[in-house]
C-alpha positions as CSV (number, residue, x, y, z in Angstrom):
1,X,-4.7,113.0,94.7
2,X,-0.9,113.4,95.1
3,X,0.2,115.0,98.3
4,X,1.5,118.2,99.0
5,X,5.1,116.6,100.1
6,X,4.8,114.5,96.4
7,X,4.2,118.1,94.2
8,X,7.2,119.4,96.2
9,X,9.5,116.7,95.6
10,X,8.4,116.7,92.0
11,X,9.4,120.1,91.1
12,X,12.3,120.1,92.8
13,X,13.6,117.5,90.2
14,X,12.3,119.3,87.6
15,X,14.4,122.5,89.1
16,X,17.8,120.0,88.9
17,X,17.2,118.7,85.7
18,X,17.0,122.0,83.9
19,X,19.8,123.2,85.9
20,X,21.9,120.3,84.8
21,X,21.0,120.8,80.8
22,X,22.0,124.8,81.3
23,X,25.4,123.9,83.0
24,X,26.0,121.5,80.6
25,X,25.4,123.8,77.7
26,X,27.5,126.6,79.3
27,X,30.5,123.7,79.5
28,X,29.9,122.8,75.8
29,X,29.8,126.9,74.6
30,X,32.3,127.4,76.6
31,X,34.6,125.0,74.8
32,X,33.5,125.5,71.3
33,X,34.2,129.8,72.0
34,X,38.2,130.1,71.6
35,X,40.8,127.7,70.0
36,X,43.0,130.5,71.8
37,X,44.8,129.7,75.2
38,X,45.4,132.6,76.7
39,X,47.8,131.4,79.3
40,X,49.5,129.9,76.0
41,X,49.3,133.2,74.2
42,X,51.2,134.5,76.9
43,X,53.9,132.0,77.6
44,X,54.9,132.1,73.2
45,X,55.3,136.2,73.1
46,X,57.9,138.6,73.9
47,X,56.3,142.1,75.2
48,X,58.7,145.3,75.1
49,X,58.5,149.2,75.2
50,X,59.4,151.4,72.7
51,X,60.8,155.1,72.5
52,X,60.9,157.8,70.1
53,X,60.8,161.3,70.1
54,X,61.2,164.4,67.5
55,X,62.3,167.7,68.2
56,X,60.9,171.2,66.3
57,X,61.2,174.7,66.8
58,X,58.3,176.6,68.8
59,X,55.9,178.2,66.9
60,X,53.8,179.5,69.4
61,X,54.7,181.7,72.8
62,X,51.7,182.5,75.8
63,X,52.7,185.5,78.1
64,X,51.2,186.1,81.0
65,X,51.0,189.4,82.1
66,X,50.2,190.6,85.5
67,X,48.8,194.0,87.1
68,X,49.1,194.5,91.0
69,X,47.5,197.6,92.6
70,X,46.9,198.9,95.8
71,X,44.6,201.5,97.1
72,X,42.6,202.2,100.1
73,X,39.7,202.3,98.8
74,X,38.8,199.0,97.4
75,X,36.5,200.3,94.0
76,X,39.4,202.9,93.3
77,X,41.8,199.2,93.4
78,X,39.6,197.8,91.2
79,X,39.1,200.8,89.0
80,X,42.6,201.1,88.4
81,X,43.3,197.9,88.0
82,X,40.8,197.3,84.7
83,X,42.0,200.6,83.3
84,X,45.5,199.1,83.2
85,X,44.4,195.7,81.9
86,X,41.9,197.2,79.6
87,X,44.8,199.4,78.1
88,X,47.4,196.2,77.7
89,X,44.8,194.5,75.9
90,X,43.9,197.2,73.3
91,X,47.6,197.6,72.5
92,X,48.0,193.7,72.0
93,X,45.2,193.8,69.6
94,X,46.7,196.9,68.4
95,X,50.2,194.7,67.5
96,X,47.4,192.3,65.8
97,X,46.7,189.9,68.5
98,X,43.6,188.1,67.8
99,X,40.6,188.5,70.2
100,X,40.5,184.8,70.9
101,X,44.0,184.6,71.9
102,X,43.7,186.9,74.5
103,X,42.0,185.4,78.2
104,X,41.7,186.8,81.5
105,X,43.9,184.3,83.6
106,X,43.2,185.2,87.2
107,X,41.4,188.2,89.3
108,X,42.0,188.6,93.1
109,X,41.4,191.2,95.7
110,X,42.6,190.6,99.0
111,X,42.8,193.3,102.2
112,X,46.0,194.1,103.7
113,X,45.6,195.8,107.8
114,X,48.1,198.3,108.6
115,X,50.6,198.0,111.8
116,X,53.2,200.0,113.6
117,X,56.5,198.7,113.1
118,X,57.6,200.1,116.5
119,X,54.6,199.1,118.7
120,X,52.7,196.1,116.2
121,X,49.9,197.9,116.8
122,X,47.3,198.1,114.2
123,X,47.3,201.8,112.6
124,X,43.5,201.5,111.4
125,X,44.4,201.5,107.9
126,X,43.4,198.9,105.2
127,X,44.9,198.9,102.1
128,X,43.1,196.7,99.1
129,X,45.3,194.3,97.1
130,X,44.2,194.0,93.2
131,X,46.0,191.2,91.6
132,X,44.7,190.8,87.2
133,X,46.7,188.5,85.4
134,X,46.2,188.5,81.5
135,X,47.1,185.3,79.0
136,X,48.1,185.9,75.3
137,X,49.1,183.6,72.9
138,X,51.5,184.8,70.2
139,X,51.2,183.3,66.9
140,X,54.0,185.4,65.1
141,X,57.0,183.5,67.1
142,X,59.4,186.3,65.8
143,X,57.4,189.1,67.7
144,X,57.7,187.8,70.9
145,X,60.4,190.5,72.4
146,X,57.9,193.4,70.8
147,X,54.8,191.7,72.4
148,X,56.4,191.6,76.2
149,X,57.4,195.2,75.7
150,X,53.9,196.3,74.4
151,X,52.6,194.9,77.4
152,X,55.1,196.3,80.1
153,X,54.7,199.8,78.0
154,X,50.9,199.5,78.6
155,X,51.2,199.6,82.5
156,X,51.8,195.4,83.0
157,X,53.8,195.7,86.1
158,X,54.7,191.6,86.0
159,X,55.2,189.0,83.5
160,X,54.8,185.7,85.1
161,X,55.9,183.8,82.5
162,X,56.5,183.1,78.8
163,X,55.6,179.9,77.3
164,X,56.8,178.0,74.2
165,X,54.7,175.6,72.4
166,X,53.9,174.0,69.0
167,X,50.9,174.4,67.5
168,X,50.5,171.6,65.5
169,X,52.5,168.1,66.9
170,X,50.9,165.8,64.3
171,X,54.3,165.8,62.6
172,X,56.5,165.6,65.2
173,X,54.4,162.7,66.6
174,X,54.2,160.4,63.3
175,X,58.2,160.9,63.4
176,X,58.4,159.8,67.3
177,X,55.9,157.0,66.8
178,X,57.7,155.8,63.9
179,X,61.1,155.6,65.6
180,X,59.4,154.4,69.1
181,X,58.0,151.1,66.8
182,X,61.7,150.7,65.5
183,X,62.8,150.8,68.9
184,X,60.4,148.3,70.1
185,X,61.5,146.3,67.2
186,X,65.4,146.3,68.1
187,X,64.6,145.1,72.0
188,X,62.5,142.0,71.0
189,X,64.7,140.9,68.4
190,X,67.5,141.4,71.2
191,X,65.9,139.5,73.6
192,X,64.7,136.7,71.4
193,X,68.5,136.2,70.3
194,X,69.2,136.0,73.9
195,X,66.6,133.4,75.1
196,X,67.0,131.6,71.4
197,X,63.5,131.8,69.8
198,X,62.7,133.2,66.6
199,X,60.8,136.4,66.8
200,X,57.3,136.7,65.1
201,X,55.0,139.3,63.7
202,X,53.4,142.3,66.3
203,X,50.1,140.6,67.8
204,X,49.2,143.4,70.0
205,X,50.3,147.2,70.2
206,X,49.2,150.3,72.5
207,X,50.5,153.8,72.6
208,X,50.9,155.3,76.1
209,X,48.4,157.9,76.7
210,X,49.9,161.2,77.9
211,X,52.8,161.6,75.8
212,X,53.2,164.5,73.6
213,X,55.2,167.7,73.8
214,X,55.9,169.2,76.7
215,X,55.6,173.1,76.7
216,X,59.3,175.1,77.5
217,X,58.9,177.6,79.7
218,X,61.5,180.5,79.6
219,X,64.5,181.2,81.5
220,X,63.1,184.2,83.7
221,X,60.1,183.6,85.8
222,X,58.7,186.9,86.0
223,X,59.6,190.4,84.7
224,X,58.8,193.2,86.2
225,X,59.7,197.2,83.9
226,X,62.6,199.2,85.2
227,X,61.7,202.4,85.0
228,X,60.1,203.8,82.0
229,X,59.4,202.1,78.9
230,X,60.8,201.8,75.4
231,X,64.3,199.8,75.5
232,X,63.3,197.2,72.4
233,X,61.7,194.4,75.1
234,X,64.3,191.3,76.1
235,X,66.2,189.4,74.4
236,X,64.4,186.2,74.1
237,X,65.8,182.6,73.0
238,X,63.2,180.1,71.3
239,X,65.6,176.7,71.4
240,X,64.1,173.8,70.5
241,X,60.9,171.2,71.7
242,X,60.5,167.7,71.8
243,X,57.9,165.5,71.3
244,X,58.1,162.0,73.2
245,X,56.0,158.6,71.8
246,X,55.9,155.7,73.9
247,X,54.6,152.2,72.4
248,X,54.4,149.1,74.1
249,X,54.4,146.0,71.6
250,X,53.5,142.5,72.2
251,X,55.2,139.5,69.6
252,X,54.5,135.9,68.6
253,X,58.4,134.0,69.1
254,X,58.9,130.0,68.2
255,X,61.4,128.2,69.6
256,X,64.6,127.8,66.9
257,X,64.3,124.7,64.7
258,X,60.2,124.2,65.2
């Protein structure tokens, strides 16, 4: 009968062999898995950036009006406060708004303690802060003027903001793209002249996530009605919006004469 020490010994050979086969299969798929070098790859390509953009008039606008109110009493704050947003958004969907376009942007209520300006003592007072903001998105671009006024008619006592966009950039990106690829095009065969290789076909290409159109916001940050209403709304200037595209492009370059 073998000894314990023998069995031991014996399996631990049996253990090396079959490690020795597995390594030595790994060596041989590991060879046999890409003609490709990619240290070689690298060393035979030019790799550039290219730009484009396209520019298009807005077609959208988002306003954001804005209703502050102050009361003592915090329910009558509040009160007041929807009645005036309730009564901007009826008229909106009275200029033929749509329901979806229309979204409460922000709602805050904050206390505000009274003190003596002589003393800066507190007086015992609290007045309640209502703060409503309401977002619409204007699809008729040419209404925009009319829209700000509807609102500031309706009891908005701010706009915070209007907002150009584009609705649909699928256009204006397929123009961008194209010329960013052109671009790209012009710097490799630039700097293959310069290092004297011959540049090849495109082997690898990526768009740079995050580009697109950037939305203009107006001149005026906020608006706020002087005195009553009417007066045909601002005059409002929709200039232009452009759409960036970057591309970065990898080639294949031979050296001249090979």
């Amino acid at each position: 009968m073998k000894s314990n020490k023998t069995l031991y010994r014996s399996s631990l050979l049996g253990v090396f062999a079959l490690l020795a086969l597995v390594i030595s299969g790994c060596g041989i798929l590991t060879q046999g898995d890409s003609d490709v070098d990619p240290a070689t790859s690298l060393r035979e390509s030019i790799s550039v950036s290219g730009f484009g953009e396209a520019t298009g008039i807005p077609d959208i606008a988002v306003v954001q009006f804005a209703v502050e109110v102050e009361a003592e009493d915090i329910g009558d704050a509040i009160d007041e406060s929807n009645r005036t947003v309730d009564s901007i958004r009826a008229m909106l969907l009275g200029m033929g708004i749509a329901e979806t376009d229309l979204q409460s942007a922000s709602f805050n209520v904050w206390p505000e303690d009274g003190f003596d300006r002589l003393t800066g003592q507190p007086t015992g007072v609290r007045t309640y802060h209502v703060d409503s903001t309401l977002s619409a998105t204007l699809r008729d671009i040419d209404r925009v003027s009319e829209m700000i006024q509807t609102g500031l008619d309706a009891g908005a006592t701010n706009i915070w903001g209007l907002t150009f966009g584009i609705d649909d950039t699928a256009a204006l990106e397929a123009e961008a793209r194209a010329q960013a690829l052109q671009d790209a095009d012009a710097r490799a065969a630039q700097l293959a002249e310069s290092i004297g290789v011959s540049l090849g076909e495109p082997i690898a290409v990526s768009e740079l996530a995050g580009g697109g159109i950037v939305p203009f916001a107006a001149e005026f940050a906020s608006i706020r009605p002087q005195g009553g209403g009417g007066g045909g709304g601002p005059p409002i200037s929709l200039g232009e919006l452009t759409v960036r595209v970057q591309v970065d492009v990898m080639y294949r370059v031979e050296e001249d004469g090979n």
